[in-house]
C-alpha positions in Angstrom: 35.1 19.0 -63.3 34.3 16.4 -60.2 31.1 14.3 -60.1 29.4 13.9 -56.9 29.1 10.1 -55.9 25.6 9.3 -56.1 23.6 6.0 -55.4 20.3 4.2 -55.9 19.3 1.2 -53.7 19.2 -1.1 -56.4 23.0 -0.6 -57.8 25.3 -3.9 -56.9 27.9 -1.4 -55.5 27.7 1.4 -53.3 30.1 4.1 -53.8 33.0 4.4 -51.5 31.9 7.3 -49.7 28.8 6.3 -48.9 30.5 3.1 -47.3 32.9 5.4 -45.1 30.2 7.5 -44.4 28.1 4.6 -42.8 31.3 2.6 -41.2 31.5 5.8 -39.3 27.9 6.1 -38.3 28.0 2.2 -36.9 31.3 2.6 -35.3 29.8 5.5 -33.3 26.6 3.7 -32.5 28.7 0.7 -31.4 30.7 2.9 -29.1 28.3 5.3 -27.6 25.5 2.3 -26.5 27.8 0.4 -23.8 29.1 4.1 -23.0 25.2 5.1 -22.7 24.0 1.5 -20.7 27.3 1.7 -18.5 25.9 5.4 -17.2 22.5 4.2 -16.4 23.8 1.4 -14.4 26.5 3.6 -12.5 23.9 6.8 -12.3 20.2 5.2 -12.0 18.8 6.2 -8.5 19.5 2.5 -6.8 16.0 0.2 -6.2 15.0 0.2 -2.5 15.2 -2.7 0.2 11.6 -2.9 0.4 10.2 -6.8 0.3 6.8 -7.8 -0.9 6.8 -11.8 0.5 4.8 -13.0 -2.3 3.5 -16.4 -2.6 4.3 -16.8 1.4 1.4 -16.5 3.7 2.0 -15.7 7.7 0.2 -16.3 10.2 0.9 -13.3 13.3 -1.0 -13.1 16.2 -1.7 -9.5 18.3 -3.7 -7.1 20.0 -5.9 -5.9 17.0 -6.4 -1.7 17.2 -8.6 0.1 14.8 -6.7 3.9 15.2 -5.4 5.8 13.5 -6.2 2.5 10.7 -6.1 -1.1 11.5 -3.0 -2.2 13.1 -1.9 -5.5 14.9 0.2 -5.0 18.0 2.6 -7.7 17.6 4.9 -8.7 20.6 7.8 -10.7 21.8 10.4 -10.8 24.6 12.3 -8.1 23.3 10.4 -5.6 21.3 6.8 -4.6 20.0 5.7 -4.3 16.3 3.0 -2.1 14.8 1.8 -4.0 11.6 -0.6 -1.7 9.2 -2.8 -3.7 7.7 -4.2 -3.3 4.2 -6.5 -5.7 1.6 -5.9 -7.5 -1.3 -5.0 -5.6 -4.6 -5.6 -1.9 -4.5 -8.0 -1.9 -1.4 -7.5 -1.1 2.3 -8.2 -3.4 5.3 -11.1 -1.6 7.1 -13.9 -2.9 4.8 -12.6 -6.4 5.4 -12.4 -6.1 9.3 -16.2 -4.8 8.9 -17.3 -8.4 7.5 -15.1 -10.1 10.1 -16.5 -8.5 12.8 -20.2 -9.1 11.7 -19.5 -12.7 11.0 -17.2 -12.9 14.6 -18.1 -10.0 16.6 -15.9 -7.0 18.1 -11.7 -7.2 17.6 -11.2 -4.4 18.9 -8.6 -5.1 21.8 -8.3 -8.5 21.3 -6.1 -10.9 20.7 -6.0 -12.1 17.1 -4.6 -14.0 14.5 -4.2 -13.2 10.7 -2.8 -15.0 8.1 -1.6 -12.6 4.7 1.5 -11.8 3.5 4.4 -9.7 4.8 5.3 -6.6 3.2 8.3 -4.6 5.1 11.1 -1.9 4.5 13.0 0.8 6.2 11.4 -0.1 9.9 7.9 0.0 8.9 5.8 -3.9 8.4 2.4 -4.4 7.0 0.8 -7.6 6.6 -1.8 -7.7 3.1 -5.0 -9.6 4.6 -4.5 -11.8 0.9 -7.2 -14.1 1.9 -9.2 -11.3 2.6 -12.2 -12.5 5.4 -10.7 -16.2 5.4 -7.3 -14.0 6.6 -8.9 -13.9 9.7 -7.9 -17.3 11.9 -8.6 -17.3 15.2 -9.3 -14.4 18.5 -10.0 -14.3 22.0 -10.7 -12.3 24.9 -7.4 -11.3 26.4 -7.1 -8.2 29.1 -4.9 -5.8 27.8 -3.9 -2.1 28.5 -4.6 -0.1 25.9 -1.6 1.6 24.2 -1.4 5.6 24.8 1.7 6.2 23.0 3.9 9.3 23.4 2.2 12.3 24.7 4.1 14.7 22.6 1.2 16.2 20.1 2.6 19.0 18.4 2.4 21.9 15.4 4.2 20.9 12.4 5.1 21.9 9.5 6.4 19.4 7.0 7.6 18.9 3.3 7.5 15.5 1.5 5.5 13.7 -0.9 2.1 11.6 -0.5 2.3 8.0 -1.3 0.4 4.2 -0.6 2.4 2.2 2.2 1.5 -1.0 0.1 3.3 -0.1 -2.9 5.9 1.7 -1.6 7.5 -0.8 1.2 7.4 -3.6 -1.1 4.9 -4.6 -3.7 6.2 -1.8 -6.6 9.6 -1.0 -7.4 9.8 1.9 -7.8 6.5 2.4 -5.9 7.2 6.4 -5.5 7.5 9.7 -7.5 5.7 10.2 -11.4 6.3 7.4 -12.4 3.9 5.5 -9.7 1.3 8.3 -9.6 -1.1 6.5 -11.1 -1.1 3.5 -9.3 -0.6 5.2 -5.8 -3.8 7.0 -6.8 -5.8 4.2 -7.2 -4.3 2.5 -4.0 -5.6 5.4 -2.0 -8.6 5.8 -3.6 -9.1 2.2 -2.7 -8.8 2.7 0.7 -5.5 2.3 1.6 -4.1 4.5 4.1 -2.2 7.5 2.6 1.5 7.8 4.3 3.4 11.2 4.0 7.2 10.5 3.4 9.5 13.4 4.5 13.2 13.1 4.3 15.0 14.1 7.7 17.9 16.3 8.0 20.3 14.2 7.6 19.3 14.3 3.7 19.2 10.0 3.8 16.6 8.6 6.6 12.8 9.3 6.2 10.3 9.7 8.5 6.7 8.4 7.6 3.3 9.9 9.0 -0.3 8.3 8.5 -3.3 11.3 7.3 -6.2 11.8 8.5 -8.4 14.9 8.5 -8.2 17.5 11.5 -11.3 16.0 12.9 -9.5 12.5 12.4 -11.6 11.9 9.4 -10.1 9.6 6.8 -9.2 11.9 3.8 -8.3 9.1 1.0 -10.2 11.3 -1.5 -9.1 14.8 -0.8 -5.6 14.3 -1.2 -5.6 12.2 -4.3 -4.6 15.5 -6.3 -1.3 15.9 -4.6 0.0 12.1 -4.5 3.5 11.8 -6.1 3.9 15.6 -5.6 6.5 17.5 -3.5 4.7 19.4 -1.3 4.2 21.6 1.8 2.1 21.0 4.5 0.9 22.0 8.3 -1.0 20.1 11.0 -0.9 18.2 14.3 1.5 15.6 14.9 0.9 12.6 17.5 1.8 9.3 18.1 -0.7 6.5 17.7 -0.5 2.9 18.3 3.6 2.7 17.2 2.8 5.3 14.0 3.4 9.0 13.7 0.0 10.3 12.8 -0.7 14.0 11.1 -3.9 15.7 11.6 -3.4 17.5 8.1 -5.0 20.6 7.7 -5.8 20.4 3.7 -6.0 24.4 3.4 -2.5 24.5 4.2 -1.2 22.0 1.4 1.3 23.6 -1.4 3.1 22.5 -4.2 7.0 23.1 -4.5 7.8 24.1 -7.5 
């Protein structure tokens, strides 16, 4: 009659096919964990080309504009950049520009100078105001024309997914999708703008639209259950001071499933 192999920790020896059994366990772990770290590296969704210039503080000077949010109208010889601007940490500019302008009077249309830091990615540049009122250098009176961007305001209907600008183009990697919900919810609640990003037909370039309310209202709050969600939405498209703005209509919003 056979006898089982059987054995307690304490015994010097193990029995032999308890040893086989084991080698074969280790050998498969050994094999399978450069198999399994070799996959995520080839199949992991690749991080984005955003930049967050930390530690480097710039000093831009522009036409300061206070729709659709605050902007800087930045300009050279050869082009013209539209430069969101947004607070330190999880807050938005506007607050910030309030104190300014009650310590330095009106920006509005003038030309100014900020210092903060550079955030930027895919075509779209912000500039954190890190300093927060001390970001604020220098303005004077300049005569400008006001900028009336395309006349093309339309009905839309669009599908994408809610997120903050700050994160997204540079301070977070990943600064989208579940796994940022959280801190894009506090972002926005903290008054930075919230950005609809909705992928174009070509299934790789996005195209990115500032909210605000139908009325033009700043709706921070009344979005914050669909941030980091796929969903549906209708409204009014325009173009505002170099950004695609969307007069969302918050009855209309739907999840995908």
């Amino acid at each position: 009659m056979s006898q089982e192999e059987f054995y307690i920790g304490w015994q010097d020896e193990m029995p032999l096919s308890n040893k086989q059994f084991i080698k074969r366990i280790l050998i498969g772990i050994f094999i399978l964990i450069p198999l399994f770290l070799m996959y995520v590296v080839l199949f992991q969704k690749p991080f984005n080309h955003h930049h967050f210039e930390f530690g480097t503080l710039t000093e831009l000077t522009g036409i300061y504009h206070g729709d659709p949010y605050p902007i800087l109208e930045v300009s050279d010889e050869d082009s013209t950049e539209f430069i969101l601007l947004v607070g330190f940490g999880k807050f938005g500019a506007e607050e910030i520009i309030y104190d300014i302008q009650n310590e330095h009077g009106a920006l509005l249309g003038e030309e100014v100078t900020f210092r903060g830091t550079l955030i930027y990615g895919d075509g779209v540049t912000l500039l954190e105001l890190t300093d927060q009122e001390e970001s604020f250098v220098s303005s004077k009176d300049k005569e400008v024309e006001p900028f009336e961007g395309l006349d093309n305001s339309e009905s839309v209907s669009l599908t994408g997914e809610i997120l903050d600008p700050k994160c997204y183009f540079g301070v977070m990697k990943p600064g989208e999708g579940k796994i940022h919900k959280s801190c894009a919810i506090r972002c926005i609640s903290g008054g930075i703008p919230p950005v609809m990003r909705v992928l174009q037909d070509d299934g790789e370039s996005y195209e990115y639209y500032l909210l605000k309310g139908k009325e033009e209202e700043n709706i921070n709050k009344e979005v914050l259950p669909y941030v980091a969600e796929t969903i549906s939405v209708s409204g009014i498209s325009f173009y505002q001071n170099g950004w695609k703005v969307l007069k969302l209509d918050l009855e209309s919003i739907e999840r995908n499933k």
